[in-house]
C-alpha positions as CSV (number, residue, x, y, z in Angstrom):
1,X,84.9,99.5,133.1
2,X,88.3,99.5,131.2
3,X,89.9,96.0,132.8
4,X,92.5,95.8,130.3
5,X,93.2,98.8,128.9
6,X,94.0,102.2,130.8
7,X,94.2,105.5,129.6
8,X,95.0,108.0,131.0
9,X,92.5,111.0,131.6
10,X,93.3,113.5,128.3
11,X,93.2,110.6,125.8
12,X,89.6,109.3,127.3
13,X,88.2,112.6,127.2
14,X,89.4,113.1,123.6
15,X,88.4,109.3,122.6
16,X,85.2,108.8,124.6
17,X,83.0,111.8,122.7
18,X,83.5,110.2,119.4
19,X,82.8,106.0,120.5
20,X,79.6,106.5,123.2
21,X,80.2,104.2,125.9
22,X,81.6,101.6,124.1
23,X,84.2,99.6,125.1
24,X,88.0,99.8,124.5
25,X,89.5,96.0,124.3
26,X,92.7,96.1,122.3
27,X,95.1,98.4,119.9
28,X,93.2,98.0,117.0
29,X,94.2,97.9,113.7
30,X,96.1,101.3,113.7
31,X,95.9,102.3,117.5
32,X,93.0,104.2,116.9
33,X,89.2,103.3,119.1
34,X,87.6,102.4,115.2
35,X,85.7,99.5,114.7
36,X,85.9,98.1,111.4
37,X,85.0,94.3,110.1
38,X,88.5,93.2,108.7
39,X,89.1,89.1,107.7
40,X,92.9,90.8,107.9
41,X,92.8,92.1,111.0
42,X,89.9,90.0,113.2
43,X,90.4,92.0,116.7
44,X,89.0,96.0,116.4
45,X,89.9,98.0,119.5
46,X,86.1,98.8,120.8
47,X,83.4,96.9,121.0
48,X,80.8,97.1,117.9
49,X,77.7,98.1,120.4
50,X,77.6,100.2,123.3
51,X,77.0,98.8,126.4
52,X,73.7,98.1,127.6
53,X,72.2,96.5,131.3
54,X,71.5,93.1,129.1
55,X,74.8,93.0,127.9
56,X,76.6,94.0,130.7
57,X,74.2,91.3,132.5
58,X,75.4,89.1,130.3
59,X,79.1,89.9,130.7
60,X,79.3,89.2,134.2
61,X,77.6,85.6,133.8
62,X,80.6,85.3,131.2
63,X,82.9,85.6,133.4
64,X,81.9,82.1,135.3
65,X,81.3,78.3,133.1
66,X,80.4,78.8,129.6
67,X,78.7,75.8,129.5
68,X,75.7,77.9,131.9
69,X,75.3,80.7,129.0
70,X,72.9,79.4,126.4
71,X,73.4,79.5,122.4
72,X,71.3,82.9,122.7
73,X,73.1,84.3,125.3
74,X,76.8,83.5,123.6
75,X,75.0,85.0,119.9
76,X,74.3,87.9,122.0
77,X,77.5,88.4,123.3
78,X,78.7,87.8,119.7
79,X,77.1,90.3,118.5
80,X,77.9,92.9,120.8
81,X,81.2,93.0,120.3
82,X,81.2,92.4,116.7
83,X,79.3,93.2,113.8
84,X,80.2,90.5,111.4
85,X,80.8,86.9,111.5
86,X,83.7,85.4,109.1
87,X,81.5,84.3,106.7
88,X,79.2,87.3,106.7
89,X,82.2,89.4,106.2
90,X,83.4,87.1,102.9
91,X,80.3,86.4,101.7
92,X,79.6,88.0,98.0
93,X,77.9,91.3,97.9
94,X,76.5,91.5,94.0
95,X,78.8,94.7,94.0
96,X,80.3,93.4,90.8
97,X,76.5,94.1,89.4
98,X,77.1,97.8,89.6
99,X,80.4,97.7,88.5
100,X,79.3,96.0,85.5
101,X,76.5,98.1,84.9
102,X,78.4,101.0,85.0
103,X,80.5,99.7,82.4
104,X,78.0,99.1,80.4
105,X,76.2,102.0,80.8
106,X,79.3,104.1,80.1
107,X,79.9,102.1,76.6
108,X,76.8,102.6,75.7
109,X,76.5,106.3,76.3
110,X,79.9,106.9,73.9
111,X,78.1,104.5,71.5
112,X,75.5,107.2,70.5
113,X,78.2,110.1,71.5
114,X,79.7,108.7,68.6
115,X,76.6,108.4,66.8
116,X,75.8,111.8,67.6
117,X,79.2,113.4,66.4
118,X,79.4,111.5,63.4
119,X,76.0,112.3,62.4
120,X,75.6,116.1,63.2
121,X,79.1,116.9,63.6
122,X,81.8,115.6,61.2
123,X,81.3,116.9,57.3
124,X,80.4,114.4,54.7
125,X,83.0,112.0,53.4
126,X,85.2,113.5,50.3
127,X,83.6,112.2,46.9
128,X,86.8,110.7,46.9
129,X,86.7,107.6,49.4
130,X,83.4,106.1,47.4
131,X,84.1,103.1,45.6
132,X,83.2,104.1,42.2
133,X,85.1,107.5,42.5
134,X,88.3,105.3,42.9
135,X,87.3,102.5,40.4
136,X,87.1,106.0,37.8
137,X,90.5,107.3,38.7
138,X,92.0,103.4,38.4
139,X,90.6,103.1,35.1
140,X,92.0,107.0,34.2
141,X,95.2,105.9,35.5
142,X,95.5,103.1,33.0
143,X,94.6,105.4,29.9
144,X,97.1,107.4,30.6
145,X,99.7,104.7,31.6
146,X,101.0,106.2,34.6
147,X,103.6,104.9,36.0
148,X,104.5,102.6,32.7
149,X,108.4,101.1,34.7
150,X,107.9,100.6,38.1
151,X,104.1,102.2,38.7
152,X,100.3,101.0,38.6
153,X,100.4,100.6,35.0
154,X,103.4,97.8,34.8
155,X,101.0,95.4,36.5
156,X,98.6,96.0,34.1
157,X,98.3,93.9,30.5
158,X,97.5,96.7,27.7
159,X,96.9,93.7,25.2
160,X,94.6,91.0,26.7
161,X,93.1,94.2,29.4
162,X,93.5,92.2,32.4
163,X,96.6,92.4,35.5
164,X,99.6,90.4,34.9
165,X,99.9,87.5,36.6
């Protein structure tokens, strides 16, 4: 079964529970019997199916002219070593949908967390941060001329009521 690999007795019985009867072809990406679809690393180091009579069939009528097997039969062998074609494996998923959504989703909840806190949570603005509140202590300010050298009320034209240009 193992034509180009050999291992010895320990190592099968530790490897061979875990991959079925599937066959060991090469190291592998990181001398481990996985099987994993890499563009980076093209060769796993078993065989994506288990071995069957049709493919095993098909193995030894492999081993003679190619140009006997049909388009079938070479699919077929494809596939049972392999899960993935190049272009299967690069092809877009759409997982950039749920990414995306996620994002979203999270923005949105802390949108009405926010909402939330500032409604039911936080205390009311001070008096003091309302437009009118500060237009009143501007105009105060001025009456009393405070800051009359260097303050608000040097800008400010006691005469003709308007700021100095």
């Amino acid at each position: 079964m193992y034509k180009n690999v050999v291992l010895e007795q320990k190592l099968k019985d530790e490897i061979h529970p875990k991959i079925g009867n599937r066959e060991i072809v090469g190291f592998g990406l990181n001398g481990l019997a996985t099987y994993v679809d890499r563009c980076e690393f093209p060769c796993p180091a078993i065989r994506f199916k288990e071995d069957t009579p049709e493919v095993l069939k098909l193995r030894e009528k492999e081993k003679g002219d190619w140009k006997n097997l049909t388009l079938e039969e070479k699919k077929a062998l494809y596939r049972a070593s392999f899960c993935q074609t190049f272009s299967e494996i690069n092809a877009p998923t759409g997982e950039w949908k749920m990414f995306l959504s996620v994002i979203l989703l999270s923005l949105a909840a802390t949108g009405w967390i926010m909402l939330f806190v500032k409604k039911f949570v936080y205390p009311p603005l001070p008096k003091n941060l309302t437009k009118e509140w500060q237009e009143k202590m501007l105009q105060k300010m001025l009456d009393e001329e405070q800051g009359r050298i260097m303050g608000i009320s040097s800008k400010w034209d006691y005469e003709k009521l308007e700021w100095k240009k």
